[in-house]
C-alpha positions in Angstrom: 132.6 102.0 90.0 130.6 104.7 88.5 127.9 106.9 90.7 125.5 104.9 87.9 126.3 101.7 88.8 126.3 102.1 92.5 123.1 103.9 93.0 121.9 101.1 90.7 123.4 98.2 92.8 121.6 99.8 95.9 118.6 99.6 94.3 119.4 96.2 93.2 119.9 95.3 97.0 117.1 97.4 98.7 114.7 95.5 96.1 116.3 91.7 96.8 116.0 92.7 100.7 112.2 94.0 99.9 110.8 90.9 98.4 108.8 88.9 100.3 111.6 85.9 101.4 112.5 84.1 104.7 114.9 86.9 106.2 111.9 89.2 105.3 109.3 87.0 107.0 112.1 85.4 110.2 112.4 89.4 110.8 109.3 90.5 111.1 108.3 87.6 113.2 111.0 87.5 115.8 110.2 91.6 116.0 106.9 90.9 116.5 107.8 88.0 119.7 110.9 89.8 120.7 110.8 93.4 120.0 113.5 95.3 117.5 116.7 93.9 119.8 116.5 90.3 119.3 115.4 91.1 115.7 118.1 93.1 114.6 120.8 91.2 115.8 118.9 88.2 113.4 119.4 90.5 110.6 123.2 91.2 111.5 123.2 87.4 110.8 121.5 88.0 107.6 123.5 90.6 106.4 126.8 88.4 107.7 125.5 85.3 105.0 125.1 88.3 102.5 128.5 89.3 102.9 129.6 85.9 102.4 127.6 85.1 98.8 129.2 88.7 97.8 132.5 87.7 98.5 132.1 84.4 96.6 130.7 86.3 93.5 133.3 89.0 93.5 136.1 86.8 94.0 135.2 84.1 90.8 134.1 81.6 94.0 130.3 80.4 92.2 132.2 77.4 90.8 132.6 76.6 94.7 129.7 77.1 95.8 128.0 75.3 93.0 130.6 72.4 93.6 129.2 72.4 97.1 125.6 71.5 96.4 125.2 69.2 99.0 126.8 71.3 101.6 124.9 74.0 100.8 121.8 71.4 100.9 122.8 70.5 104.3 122.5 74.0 105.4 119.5 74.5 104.3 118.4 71.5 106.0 119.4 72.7 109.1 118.4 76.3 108.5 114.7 75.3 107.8 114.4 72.8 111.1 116.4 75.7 113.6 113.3 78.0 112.0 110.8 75.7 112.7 112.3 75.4 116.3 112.3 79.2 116.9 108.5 79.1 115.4 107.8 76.0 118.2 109.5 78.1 120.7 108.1 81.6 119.8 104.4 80.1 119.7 104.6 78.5 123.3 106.5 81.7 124.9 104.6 83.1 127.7 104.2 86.8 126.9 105.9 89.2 129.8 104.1 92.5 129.1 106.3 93.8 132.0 109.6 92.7 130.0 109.4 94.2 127.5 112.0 96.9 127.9 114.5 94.8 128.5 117.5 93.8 126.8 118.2 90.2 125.4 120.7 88.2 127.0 124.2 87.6 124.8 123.0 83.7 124.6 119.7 84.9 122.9 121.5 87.6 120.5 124.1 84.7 119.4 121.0 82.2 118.6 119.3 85.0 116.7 122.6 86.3 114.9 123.1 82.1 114.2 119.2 82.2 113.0 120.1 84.7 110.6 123.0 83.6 108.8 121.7 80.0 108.2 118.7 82.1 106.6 120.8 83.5 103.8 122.8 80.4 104.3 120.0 78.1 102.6 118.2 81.3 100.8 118.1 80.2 96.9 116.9 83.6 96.0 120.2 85.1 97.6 122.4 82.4 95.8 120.9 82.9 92.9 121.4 87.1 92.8 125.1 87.1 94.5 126.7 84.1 92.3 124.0 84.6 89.3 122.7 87.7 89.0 125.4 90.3 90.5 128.6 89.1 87.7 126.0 89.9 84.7 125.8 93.3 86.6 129.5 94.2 87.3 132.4 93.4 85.7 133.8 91.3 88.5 137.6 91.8 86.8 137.7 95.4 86.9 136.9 95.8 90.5 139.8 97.2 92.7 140.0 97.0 96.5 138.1 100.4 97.1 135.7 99.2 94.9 134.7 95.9 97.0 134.9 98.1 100.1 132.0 100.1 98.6 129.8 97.1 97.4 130.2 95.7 101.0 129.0 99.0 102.5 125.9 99.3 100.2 125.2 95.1 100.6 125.5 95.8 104.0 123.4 99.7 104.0 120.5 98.3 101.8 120.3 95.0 103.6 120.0 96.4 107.2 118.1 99.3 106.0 115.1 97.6 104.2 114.9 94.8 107.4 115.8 97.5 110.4 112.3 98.7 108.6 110.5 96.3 108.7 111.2 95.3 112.3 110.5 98.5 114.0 106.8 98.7 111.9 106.6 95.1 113.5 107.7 96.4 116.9 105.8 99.1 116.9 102.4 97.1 116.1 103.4 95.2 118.9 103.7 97.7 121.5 100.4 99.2 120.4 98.9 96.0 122.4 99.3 95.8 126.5 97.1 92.5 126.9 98.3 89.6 128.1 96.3 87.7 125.3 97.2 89.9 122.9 100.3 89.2 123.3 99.4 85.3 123.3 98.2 85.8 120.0 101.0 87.7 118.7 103.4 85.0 119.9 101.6 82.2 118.4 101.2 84.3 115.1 105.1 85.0 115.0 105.9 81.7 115.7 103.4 80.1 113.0 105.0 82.5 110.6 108.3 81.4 111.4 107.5 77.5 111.6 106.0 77.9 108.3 109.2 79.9 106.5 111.3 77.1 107.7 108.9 74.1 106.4 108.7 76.5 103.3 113.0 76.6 103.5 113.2 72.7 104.0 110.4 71.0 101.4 111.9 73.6 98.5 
């Protein structure tokens, strides 16, 4: 890979992670219910199901995942109803103002990390860039092992980056507020947002 071609595969990335999508909109919400922990361990989920589309483009696997329409249906499915759980959940939470410091269980990072990676699972938008978009950009053949080690590390970079960002602006507007209703309101907000990216995920 050229310096060219990678800084424009970054860009590539940090603008597919920018656009306004579910992982965008699960992230901000959870960081706004949860604070930046429980978030970014949903967007090391994300980043996992990114990992996963990149391997299929680089490695010819499109014909797979095409051949796998109903799986991949499936998953979206179930990505867009455990949303709309977490949205349900989120919105009923009680907020614990006094809590807030502290850090999420393992159970709750595995359900967020889970969240996550059935996001990009049933994403059509990430689909459609890894196995449509990303063999027009690079010449898939040509690619040596060094090479894919790179890709993952700026999939992985821009990814994180671009969502890490957008989670601490949303933790940060949550920690501006210490009311108990406030808080409420947040919740309920979070969760509606959340609800609504998985009815969005399932009815697509």
């Amino acid at each position: 890979m050229t310096i060219l071609s990678t800084l424009g595969l970054l860009l590539a990335i940090i603008i597919l992670a920018a656009t306004p999508g579910p992982g965008m909109f699960a992230t901000i919400a959870r960081a706004l219910a949860s604070g930046f922990n429980q978030a970014f361990a949903m967007i090391c989920g994300i980043v996992a199901g990114d990992i996963i589309f990149l391997l299929f483009a680089i490695f010819g696997l499109s014909i797979v995942a095409k051949a796998l329409g109903n799986f991949f249906f499936i998953i979206k499915i179930c990505g867009g109803l455990y949303l709309i759980f977490l949205g349900v959940k989120i919105w009923y939470k009680e907020p614990d103002i006094t809590n807030q410091k502290h850090k999420p269980d393992s159970k709750t990072c595995l359900a967020n990390l889970l969240g996550g990676f059935l996001i990009t699972l049933s994403n059509p938008k990430v689909i459609l860039f890894y196995c449509g978009f990303l063999p027009t950009f690079l010449d898939m053949s040509t690619l040596t092992s060094t090479d894919i080690l790179i890709i993952m590390a700026i999939v992985t970079t821009g990814v994180t980056s671009v969502l890490c960002t957008y989670a601490l602006l949303a933790t940060r507007t949550r920690k501006m507020f210490t009311n108990k209703k406030t808080y409420k309101r947040f919740n309920q907000a979070a969760g509606g947002v959340m609800a609504a990216t998985g009815i969005v995920l399932v009815t697509r």
